[in-house]
N, C-alpha and C positions, 0 to 999 in steps of 0.2 A: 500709443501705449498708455494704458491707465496709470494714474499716481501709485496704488494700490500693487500693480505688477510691477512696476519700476522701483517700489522697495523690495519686495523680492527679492529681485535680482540682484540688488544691491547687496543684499542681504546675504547669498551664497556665497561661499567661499570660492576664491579661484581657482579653477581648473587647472593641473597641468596642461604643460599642451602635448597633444597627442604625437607618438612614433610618427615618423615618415614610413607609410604601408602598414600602420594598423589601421583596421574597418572602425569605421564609425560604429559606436554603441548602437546595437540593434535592439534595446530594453528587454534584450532576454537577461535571466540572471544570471551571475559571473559564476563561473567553473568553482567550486570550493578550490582553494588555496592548500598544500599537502599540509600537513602538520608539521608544527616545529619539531626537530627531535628533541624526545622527553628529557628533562633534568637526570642527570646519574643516579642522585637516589632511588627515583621510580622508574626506571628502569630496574634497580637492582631489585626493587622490591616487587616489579613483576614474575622478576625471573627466580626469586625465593617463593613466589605464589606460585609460579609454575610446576616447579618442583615439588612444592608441599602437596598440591592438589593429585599426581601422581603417587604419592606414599598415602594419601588419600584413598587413593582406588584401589592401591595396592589392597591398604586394611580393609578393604572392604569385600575382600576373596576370602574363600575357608581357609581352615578351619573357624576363624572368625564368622559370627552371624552377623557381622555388620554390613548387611546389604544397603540399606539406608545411605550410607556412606557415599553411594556411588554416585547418585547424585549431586551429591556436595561437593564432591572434588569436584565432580563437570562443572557447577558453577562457579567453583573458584579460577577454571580455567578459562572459563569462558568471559571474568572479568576482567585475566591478563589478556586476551587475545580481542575484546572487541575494539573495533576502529583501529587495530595494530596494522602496518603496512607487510605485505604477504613476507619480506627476510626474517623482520622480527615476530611475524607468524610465527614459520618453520623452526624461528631459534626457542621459542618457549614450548612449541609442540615439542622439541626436542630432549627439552631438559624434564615437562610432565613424563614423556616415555621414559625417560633415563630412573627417574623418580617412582615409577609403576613397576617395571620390567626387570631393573635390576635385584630388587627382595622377590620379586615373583618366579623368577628364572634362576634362584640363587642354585636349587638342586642340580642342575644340570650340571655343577661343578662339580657336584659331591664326592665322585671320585677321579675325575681327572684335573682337578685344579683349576682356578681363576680365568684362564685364555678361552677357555669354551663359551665359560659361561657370559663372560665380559663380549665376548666377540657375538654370540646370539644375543644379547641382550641391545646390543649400541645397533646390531643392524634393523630387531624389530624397532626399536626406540626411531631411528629413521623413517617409518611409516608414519609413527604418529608424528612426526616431526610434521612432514608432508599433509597430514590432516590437519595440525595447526595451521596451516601454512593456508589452506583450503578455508578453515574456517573465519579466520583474519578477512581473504575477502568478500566473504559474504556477509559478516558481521556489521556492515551499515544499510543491508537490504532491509528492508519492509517486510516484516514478520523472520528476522535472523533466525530465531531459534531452529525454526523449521528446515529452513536450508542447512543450519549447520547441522543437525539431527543426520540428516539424510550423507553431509559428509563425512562425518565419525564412521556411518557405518559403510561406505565407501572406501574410508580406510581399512577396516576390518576387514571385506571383500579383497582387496589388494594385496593384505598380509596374508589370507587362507591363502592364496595363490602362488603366491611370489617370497625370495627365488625355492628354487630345488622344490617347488610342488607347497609350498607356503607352510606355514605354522601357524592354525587359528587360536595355538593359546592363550587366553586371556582375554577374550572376547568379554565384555561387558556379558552378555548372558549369561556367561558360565558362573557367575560372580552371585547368580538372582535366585539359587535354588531353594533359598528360605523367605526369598522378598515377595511384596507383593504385586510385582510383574507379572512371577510365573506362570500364568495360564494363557498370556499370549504366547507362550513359546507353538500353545498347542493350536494357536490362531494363526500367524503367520512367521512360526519358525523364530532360531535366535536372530535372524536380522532383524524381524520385528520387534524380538523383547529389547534387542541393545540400541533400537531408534525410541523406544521409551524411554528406556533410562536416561538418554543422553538427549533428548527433548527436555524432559522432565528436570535436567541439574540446568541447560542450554536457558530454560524458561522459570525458576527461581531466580536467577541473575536478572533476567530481563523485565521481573516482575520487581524486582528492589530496587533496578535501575528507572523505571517505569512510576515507582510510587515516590521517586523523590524529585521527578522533574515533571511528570502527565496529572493530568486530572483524575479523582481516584475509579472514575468511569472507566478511560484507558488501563487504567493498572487493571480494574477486576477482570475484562476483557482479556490481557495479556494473560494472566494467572489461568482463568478458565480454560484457555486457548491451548497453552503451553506446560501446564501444571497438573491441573484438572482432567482434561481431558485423556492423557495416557495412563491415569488412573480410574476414570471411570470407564474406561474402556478395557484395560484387566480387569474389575469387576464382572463387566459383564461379559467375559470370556471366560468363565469360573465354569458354568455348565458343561464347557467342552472336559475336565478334568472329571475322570469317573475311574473305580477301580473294580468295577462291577464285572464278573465272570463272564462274557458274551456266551464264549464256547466249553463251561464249562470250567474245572480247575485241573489243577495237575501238581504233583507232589514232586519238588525238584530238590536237587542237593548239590553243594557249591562245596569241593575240597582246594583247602589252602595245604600243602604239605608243609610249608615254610623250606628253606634253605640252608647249609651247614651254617654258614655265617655272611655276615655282610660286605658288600664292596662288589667289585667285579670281577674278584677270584673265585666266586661261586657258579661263574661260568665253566674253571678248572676242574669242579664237580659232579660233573651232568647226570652221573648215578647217583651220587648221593641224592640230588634234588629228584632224580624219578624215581628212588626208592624210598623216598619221605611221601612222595605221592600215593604212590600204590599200598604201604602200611598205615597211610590214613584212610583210605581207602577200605582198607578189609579189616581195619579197627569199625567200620560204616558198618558195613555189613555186618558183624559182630554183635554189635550195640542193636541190630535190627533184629535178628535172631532173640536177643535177650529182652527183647519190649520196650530198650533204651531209647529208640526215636523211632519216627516213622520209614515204614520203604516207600523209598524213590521210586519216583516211572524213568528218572534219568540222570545222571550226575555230569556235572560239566569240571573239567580240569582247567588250570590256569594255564597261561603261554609260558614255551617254554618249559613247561611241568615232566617232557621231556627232550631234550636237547640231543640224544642218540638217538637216529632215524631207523624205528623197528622193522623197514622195507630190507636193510640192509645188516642191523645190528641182529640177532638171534636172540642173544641175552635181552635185549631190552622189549623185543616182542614178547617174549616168555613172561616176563615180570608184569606187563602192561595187561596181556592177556590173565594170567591167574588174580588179576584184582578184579576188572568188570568181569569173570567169572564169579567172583567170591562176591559182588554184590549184586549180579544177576540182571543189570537192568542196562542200555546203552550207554555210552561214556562219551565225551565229547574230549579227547587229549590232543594237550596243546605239543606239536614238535618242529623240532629243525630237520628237514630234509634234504640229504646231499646227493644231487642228481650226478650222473658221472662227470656230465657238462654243464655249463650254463649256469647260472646263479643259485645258491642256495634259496630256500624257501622255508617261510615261514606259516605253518598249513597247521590246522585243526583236523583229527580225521575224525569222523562217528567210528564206535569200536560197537562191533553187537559181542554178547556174551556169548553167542553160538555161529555166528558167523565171521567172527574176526571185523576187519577193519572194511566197511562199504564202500566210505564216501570220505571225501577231503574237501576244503577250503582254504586258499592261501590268501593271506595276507595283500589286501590290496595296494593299501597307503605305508607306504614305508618311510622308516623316518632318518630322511639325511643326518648322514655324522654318527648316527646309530646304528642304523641298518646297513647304510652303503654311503661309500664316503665320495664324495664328489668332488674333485679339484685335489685329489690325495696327494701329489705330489708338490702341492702347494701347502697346505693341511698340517703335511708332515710338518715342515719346516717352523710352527708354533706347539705342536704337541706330540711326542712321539706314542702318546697312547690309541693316535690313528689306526695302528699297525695292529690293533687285540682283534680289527675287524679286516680281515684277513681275504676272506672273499663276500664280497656284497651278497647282499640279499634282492631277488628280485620280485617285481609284483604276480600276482594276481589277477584276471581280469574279470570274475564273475561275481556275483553276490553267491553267499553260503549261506542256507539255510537248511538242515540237518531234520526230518524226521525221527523221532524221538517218542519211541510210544508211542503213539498218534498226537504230537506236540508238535508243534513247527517251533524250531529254535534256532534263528536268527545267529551268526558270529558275525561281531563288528570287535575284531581284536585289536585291545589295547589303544596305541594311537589313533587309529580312523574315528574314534569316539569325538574325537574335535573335527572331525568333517561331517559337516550338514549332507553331500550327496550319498558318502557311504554310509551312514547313517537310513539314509532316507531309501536306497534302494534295497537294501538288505527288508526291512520293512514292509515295500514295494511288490517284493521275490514273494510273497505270503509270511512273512516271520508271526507266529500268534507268543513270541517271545525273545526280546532281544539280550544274549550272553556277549558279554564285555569280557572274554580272559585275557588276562594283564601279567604284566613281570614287571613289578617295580624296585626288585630288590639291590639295584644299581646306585638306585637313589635313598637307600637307607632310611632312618626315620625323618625326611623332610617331608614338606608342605607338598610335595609332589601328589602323594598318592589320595589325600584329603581333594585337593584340586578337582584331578581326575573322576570322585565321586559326584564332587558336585556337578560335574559337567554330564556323567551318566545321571543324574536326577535329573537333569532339564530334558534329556533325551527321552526319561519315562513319559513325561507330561508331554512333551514337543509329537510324541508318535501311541503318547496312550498306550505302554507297553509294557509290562514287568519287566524290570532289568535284572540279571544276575550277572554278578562283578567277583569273578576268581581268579585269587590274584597272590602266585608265591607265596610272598611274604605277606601279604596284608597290607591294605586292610580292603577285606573280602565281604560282600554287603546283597541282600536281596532286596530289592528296590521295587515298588509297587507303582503301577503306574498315573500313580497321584504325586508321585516323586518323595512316597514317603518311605524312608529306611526300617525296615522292620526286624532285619537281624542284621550285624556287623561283626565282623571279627575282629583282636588285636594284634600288633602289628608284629611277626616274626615269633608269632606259636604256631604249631599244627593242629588246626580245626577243619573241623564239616560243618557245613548250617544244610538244616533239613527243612521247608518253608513250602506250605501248600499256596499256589501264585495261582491269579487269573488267568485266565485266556483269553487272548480279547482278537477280533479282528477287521475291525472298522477301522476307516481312514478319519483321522483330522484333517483341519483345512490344510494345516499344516503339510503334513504326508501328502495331499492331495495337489496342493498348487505349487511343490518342490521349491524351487529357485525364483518363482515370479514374484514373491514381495520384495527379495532383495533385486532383483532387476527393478521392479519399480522406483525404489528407494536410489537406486544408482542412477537411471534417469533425471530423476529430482535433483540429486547432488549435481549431474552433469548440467543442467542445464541453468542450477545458480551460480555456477561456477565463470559457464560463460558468459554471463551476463555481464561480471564487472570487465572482466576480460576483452570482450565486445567493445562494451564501452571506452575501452583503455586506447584500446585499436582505433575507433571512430575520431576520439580526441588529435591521436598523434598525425589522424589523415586529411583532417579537415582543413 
């Protein structure tokens, strides 16, 4: 041994000596070490960032145009949750949901009190729990943002489904209809635009985090990567967004009758609310006769607009009937129909002014706890306002799409507007016009019915389609298929909007490739997911 090496040695400190049955050091490097658990302060002040970043998203839905927003809150979350271990994942994913959901879902209270709304709010809040939980461990992978993107909207996919046929409200998309996202809706659908957003906040983080420990080569890289990129990529999906007549136009008209009054006693009124329709109605045609607006080729009624089913009721045929006479042109009426058996139905019929009623449409997606109550005898036992929904309602199983003067108009009623497939095959069916009629007047003047429009705006862009949105109370809107609002009504008067709309009947990529970006993207999330997972397994078997 050299002088030179025998300082060395000297020179190292001493070794423990090794376990009896540890392996000799094979110069691979050592396994990272778990992390300490965090001091309580930063802890508490993750789980106050978690939550703020949730009242974040929150503001970041209509009536607000704070879309911007959305991203911010993603990267505030996405600072509590990197390098977190998957419980304290779940536990801050839980507390942004609690933070989001709870002001978002406040209407759903609005007239049966705190238990509903608390009880939907804590179980969506558990998905995103679940997505934090997901995102935690992909959060030390090599290009994080990316994998995490892909499981936000993995979560979203989970919530449209799950339980009772799922709930997609509040999907990052629906939040985008003033941002400048929206033109990927009409690229690859809302799973696409809400894997921007949530790259785009995912990658803001990861660029600050990046510019204070990387070289500022890396940070531009990251930035580009994760920033950049899902905005120059809505740029150039601007083209797909057109409101240009393909087939021509069509003179349509959107009646709100309004309701006696507010709450869910206006259910107790089912004439008054279809005789506020029908005298709005043949107020229409009045106003036409006297040069006051234009004639319709076709008028669409709100859901619900009439509540007594005219198959069976006489009076309420009669009434139905002398209005689309009195305006002369097809009527699209929203009713409840009570078969002698089997589930009530919530069906659209076409009324012609000389033929009576042709055709119907029922209700495909029905909405648990509203429509039909699942687990009633459980249900009960937290609210007795279970019992106002007496016999469920059941589905539907076809797309409606209603010839209308030579219009093809589209029904996707009320709720199914937060489903991508019913959305998309209504569409599909030939729609050259998608009618949205709604009944919001349960939910009073809350953020509910604001919501809902913005979600029918992403819908015009997402399928390139005029929307009309008739809707009881209001607020009742003609929507262009650039997703821009070009009449609205206010909330709980009786109006008509009378609105010459394109016709359009080209597919987007969007309509075209239905469900395969979000399959994709669910791939993506599945397979970062198993990786640490993999790895977790490989350690404990070695």
């Amino acid at each position: 041994m050299s002088s030179s090496t025998a300082r060395v040695v000297q020179n190292e400190p001493p070794q423990p000596p090794r376990p009896p049955g540890e392996p000799a050091d094979s110069g691979k490097p050592a396994e990272p070490t778990p992390a300490r658990p965090a001091p309580r302060a930063a802890r508490l002040l993750r789980a106050a960032g978690a939550a703020l970043s949730g009242v974040l998203l929150y503001l970041s839905f209509p009536p607000r145009p704070l879309w911007w927003l959305a991203p911010l809150a993603l990267a505030l979350l996405a600072g509590c949750l990197h390098g977190r271990r998957a419980r304290a994942g779940f536990g801050l994913g839980l507390l942004a949901g609690l933070g989001y959901l709870l002001p978002l879902l406040r209407w759903t209270g609005e007239e049966v009190g705190p238990v509903p709304w608390l009880a939907l709010a804590t179980v969506e809040a558990l998905f995103i729990g679940l997505t934090g939980l997901g995102i935690a461990l992909v959060s030390r992978r090599p290009g994080w943002p990316l994998w995490a993107a892909a499981v936000w909207v993995a979560g979203e996919a989970l919530r449209a489904r799950a339980p009772f046929g799922g709930f997609p409200w509040g999907k990052l998309a629906f939040g985008q209809a003033d941002g400048i996202f929206l033109p990927l809706a009409a690229l690859g659908g809302t799973p696409l635009l809400s894997f921007a957003v949530a790259l785009c906040g995912f990658g803001l983080y990861a660029t600050l985090r990046a510019a204070r420990t990387a070289p500022r080569r890396t940070t531009a890289a990251v930035a580009a990567l994760t920033v950049a990129a899902p905005l120059a990529t809505a740029l150039a999906a601007r083209p797909l967004v057109s409101d240009s007549p393909q087939d021509g136009t069509a003179t349509a008209a959107v009646i709100q009758g309004n309701v006696p009054r507010l709450g869910l006693d206006f259910n107790s009124q089912r004439r008054a609310v279809l005789d506020n329709h029908a005298k709005r109605t043949v107020q229409l045609a009045e106003d036409v006769k006297a040069g006051r607006a234009a004639k319709p080729d076709f008028v669409v009624w709100p859901e619900n607009s009439s509540d007594l089913d005219p198959f069976i009721e006489p009076d309420a045929y009669g009434v139905i009937d002398k209005a689309v006479k009195a305006i002369g042109v097809p009527v699209a009426i929203g009713s409840v129909l009570s078969p002698d058996t089997g589930p009530l139905r919530n069906t659209m019929i076409l009324w012609d002014p000389v033929k009576g009623p042709t055709a119907t449409y029922d209700k495909r997606k029905i909405q648990p706890f509203g429509e039909r109550i699942p687990l009633r005898p459980v249900v009960r036992l937290f609210s007795s306002d279970v019992d106002r929904v007496r016999r469920d309602f059941g589905p539907g199983t076809e797309p409606g799409v209603f010839d209308m003067a030579g219009s093809r108009i589209g029904m996707v009623t009320c709720f199914e507007a937060a489903f991508d497939d019913a959305v998309r095959s209504t569409v599909r069916a030939g729609a050259q016009v998608i009618a949205v009629p709604s009944n919001n007047a349960t939910f009073g003047r809350t953020q509910m019915t604001y919501q809902q429009l913005a979600m029918d705006r992403v819908r015009a862009v997402e399928h390139s389609r005029t929307v009309l949105v008739p809707v009881t109370s209001g607020v009742s809107a003609v929507i262009r298929p650039d997703g821009e609002v070009v009449q609205q009504t206010r909330m709980f008067t009786p109006d008509a909007l009378v609105a010459e709309i394109p016709l359009r009947s080209t597919e987007t990529p969007a309509t075209r490739l239905g469900p395969l970006p979000e399959y994709a993207l669910l791939t993506l999330a599945a397979g970062a997911l198993a990786w640490p997972l993999l790895r977790r397994f490989r350690s404990r078997h070695s």
